[in-house]
C-alpha positions in Angstrom: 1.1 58.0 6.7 3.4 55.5 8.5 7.1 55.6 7.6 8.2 52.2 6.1 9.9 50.7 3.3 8.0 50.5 0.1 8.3 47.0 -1.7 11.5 47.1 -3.8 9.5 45.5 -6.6 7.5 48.6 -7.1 10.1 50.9 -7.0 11.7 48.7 -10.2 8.2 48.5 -12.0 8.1 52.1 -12.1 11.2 52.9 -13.2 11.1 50.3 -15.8 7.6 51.6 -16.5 9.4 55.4 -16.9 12.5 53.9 -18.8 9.9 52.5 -21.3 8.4 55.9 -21.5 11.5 57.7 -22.6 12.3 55.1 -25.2 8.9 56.3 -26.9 10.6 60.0 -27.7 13.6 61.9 -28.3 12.0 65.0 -27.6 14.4 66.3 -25.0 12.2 68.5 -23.2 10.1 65.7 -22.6 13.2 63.8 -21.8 14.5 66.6 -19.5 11.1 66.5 -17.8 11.8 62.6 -17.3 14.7 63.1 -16.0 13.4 66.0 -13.4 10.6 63.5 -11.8 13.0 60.5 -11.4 15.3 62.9 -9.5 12.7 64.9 -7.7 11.2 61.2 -6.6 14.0 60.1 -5.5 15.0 63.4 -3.4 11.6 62.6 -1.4 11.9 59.3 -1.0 15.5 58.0 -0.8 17.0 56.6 2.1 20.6 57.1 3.7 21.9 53.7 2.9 24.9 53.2 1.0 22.7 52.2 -2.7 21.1 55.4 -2.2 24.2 57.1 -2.5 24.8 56.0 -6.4 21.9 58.0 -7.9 24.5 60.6 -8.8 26.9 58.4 -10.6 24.3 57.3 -12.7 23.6 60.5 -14.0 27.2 61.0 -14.6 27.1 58.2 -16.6 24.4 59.4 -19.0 26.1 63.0 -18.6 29.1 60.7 -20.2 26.7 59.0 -22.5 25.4 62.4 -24.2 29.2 63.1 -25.1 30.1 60.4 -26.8 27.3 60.1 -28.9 27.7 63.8 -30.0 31.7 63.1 -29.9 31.2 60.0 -33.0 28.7 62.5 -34.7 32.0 64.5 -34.6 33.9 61.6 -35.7 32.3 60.5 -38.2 31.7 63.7 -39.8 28.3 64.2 -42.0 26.7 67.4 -43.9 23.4 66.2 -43.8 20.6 69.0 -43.5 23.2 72.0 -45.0 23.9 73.8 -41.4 27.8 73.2 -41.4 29.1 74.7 -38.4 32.1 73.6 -38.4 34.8 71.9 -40.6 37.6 69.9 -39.4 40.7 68.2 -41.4 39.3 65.0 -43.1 41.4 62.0 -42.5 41.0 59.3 -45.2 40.5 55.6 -44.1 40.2 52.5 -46.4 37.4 51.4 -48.4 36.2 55.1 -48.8 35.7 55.7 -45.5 37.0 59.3 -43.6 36.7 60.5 -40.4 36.4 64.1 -39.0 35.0 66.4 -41.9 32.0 69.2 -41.7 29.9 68.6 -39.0 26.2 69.9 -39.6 23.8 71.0 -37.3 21.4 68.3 -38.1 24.0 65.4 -37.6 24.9 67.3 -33.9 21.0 67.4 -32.7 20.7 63.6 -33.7 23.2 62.5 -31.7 22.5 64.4 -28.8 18.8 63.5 -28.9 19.7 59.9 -29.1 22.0 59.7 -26.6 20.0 61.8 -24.2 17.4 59.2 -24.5 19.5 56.3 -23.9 20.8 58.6 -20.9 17.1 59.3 -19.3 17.0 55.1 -19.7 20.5 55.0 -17.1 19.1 57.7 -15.1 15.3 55.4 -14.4 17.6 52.5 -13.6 19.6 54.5 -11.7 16.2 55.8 -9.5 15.3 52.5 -9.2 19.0 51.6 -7.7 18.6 54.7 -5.3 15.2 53.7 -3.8 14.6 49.7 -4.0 16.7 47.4 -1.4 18.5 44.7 -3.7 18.9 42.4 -0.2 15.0 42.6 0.0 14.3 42.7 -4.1 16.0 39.0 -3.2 13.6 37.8 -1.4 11.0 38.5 -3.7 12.0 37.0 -6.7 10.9 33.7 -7.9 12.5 30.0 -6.8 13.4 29.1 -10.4 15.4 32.7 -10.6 16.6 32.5 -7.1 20.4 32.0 -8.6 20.4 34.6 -11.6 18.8 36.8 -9.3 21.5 36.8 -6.8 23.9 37.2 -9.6 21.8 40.1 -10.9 21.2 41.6 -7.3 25.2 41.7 -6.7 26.0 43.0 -10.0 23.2 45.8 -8.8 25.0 46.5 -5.8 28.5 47.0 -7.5 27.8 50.9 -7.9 26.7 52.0 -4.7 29.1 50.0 -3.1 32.2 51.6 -4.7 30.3 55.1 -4.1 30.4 54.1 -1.0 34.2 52.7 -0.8 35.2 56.1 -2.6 33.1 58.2 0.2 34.8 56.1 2.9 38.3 56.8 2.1 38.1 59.8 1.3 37.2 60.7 4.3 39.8 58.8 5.9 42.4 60.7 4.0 40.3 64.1 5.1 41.2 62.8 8.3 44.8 62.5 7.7 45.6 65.6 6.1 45.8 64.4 2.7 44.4 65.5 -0.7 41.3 64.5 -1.4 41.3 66.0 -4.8 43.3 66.1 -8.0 45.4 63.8 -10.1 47.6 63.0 -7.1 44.4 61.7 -5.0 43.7 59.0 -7.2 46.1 56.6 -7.0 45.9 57.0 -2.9 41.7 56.4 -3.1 41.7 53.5 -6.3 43.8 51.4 -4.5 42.2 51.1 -1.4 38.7 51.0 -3.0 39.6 47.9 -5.3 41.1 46.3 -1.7 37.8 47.0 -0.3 35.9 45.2 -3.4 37.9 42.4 -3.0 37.6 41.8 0.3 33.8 42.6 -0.3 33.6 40.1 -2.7 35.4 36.9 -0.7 33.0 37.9 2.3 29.9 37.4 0.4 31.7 34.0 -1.4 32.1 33.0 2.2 29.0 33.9 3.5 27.2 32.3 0.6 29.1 29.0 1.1 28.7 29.0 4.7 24.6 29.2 3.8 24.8 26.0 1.4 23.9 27.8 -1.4 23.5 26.4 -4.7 22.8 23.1 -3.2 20.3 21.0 -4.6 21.1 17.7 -4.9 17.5 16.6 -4.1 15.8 16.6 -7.2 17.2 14.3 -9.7 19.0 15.3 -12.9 16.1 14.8 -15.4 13.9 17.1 -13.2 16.9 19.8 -13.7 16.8 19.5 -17.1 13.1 20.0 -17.4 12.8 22.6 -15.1 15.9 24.8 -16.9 14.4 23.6 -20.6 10.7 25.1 -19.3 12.3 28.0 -18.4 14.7 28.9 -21.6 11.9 27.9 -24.0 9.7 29.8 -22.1 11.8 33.5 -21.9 13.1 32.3 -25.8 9.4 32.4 -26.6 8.7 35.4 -24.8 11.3 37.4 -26.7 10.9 36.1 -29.6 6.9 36.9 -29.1 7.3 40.2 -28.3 9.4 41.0 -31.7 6.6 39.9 -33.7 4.0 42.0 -31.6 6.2 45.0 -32.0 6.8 43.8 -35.9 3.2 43.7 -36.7 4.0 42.0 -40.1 3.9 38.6 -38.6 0.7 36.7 -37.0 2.0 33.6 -35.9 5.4 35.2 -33.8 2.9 37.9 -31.9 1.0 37.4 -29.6 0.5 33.4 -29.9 4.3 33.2 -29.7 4.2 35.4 -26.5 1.7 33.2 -25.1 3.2 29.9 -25.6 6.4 31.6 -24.4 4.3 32.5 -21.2 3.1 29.8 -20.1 5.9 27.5 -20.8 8.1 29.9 -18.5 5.5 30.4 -16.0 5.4 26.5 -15.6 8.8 26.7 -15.4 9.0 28.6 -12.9 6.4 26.7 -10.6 8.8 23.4 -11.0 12.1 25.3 -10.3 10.3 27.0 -7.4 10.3 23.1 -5.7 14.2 22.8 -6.2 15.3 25.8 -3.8 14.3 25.5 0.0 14.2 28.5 1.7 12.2 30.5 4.1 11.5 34.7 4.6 11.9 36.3 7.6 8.9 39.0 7.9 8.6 39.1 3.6 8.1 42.4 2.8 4.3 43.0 2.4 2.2 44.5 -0.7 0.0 47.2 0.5 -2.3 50.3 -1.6 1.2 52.2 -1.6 2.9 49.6 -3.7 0.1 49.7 -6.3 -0.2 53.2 -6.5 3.5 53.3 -7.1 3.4 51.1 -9.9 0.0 52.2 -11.0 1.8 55.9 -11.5 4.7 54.8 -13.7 2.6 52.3 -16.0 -0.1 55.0 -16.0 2.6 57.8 -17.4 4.0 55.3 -19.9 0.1 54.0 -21.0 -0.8 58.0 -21.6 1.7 58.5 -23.8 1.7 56.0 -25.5 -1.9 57.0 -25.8 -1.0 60.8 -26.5 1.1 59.6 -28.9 -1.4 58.7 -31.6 -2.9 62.2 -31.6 0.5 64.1 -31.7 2.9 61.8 -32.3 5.0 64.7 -34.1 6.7 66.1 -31.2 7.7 62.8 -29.7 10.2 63.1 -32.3 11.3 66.7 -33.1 12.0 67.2 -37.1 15.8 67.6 -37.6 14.9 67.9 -41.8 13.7 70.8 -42.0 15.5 72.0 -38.4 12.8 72.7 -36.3 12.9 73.9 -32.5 11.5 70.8 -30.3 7.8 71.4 -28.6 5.8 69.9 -26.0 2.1 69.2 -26.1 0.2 69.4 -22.6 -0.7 66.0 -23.1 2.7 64.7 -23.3 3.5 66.8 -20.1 0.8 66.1 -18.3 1.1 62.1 -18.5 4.9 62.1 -18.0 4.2 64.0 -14.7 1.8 61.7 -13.4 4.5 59.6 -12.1 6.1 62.0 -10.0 2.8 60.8 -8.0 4.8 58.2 -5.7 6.5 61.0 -3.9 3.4 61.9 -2.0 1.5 59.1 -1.8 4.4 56.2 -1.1 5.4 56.2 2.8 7.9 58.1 4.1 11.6 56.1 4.5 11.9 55.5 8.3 14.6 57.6 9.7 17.9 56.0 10.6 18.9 56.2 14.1 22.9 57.1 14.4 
């Protein structure tokens, strides 16, 4: 197989695909397992640019994430369940309310399972950061979203850029003799980091201005209005479509909701595509790699959603009576099907130094 860059659009629909997966379970050895195929995916297939770098701060994050939900479990205090394990002072607050308290066993495992989920969410987004180009995901995303996708694709790029700021001084300091760890390092590496964003961030205002961007004063203002009406009413239908289908107690907000919602925003988009002019140089094309890709991630989250209506109890592992989590082999089995796209996407092309 060729080495190229896989479409940045398919790297995002199967991690969104994955994410969507994990938010089906708090089982967190089907979590963990999650977690393992996103990083083992992204060891095969990341490249050595700078948003490649950030895969690790995301996992920090839901590292971080996991703590605090177990720390307000803490907070908060609760016996539920009878396992006390351990007891701290109760402080009283108004209108009945206390903090600290005993702390149960039960109240400990729900926090941790919930915030691991959330967590395994960051760390899909996080793959998706680490693999997909945000300069090319650009390209590909629709005339009427040109501008909330460039606000979206810099607000992307905020992470690994700072990763790599961080990496940068550092080593500049390594190369001075100075600390590079500790208390004392971080006031030398902060400061030069948020110079670096700054300057970052007029370069791009300059080099966006420089482009004409935002300029569109060739449709007329009724034909603005339209366009940004079809799309709003179109993604406000959408929403409020996909409530009702996940309700189920509705019939009118489901699925004729969702699509109304659709095809006002899809017409939407098709008039707000006419308001930006622009051209791609060599767009990036959509090949059997692509679709296996995003085949593999909506195939893992289809199966268990699937699995999940013959053994839907260890999605969710019983905290009343306490119960030790489990893992069917069908669970397994379709969460690893998307650790498919590291053997059957192309290889990243090597840089040249």
């Amino acid at each position: 197989m060729r080495s190229r860059a896989l479409h940045p659009g398919a790297w995002w629909a199967w991690a969104l695909a994955l994410a969507v997966a994990a938010s089906r379970t708090t089982n967190p050895l089907l979590l963990g397992l999650i977690i393992a195929v996103a990083g083992f995916v992204v060891a095969n297939r990341r490249s050595d640019a700078p948003w490649a770098l950030a895969f690790r701060l995301y996992v920090y994050v839901g590292a971080l994430i996991v703590a605090s939900r177990v720390l307000f479990r803490i907070l908060i205090g609760g016996e539920d369940g009878g396992h006390v394990l351990f007891t701290l002072p109760r402080v009283p607050l108004a209108a009945g309310l206390s903090l600290f308290g005993p702390a149960s066993a039960e109240e400990l495992l729900g926090g941790f399972y919930d915030g691991l989920r959330l967590a395994t969410m960051v760390v899909c987004v996080g793959a998706a950061n680490a693999l997909a180009n945000p300069k090319r995901l650009l390209k590909a995303v629709p005339g009427a979203l040109y501008e909330v996708g460039t606000a979206v694709t810099v607000a992307l790029t905020v992470a690994p850029q700072l990763v790599e700021s961080v990496q940068r001084v550092r080593r500049a300091r390594r190369l001075r003799a100075g600390r590079t760890r500790g208390l004392r390092a971080v006031k030398g590496i902060v400061v030069p980091v948020l110079e670096d964003a700054m300057d970052r961030s007029l370069r791009l205002a300059a080099a966006m201005d420089s482009r004409g961007y935002g300029r569109r004063a060739y449709l007329s203002a009724g034909l603005r209005v339209l366009i940004a009406s079809c799309v709003l009413a179109g993604l406000m239908g959408v929403c409020v479509g996909v409530y009702g289908v996940l309700d189920g107690t509705s019939s009118w907000l489901g699925v004729p909701l969702l699509a109304a919602g659709l095809v006002v925003a899809v017409a939407g988009f098709v008039l707000g595509g006419r308001r930006v002019r622009r051209t791609a140089y060599r767009p990036d094309p959509w090949r059997w790699p692509e679709t296996l890709v995003v085949a593999a991630g909506v195939g893992a989250c289809a199966l268990l959603f699937a699995t999940a209506r013959i053994d839907a109890g260890r999605l969710f592992p019983s905290l009343s009576p306490l119960r030790w989590p489990e893992v069917s082999w069908a669970h397994a089995l379709s969460v690893l099907v998307a650790v498919l796209p590291a053997f059957v996407s192309p290889p990243v092309p090597e840089v040249v130094r």
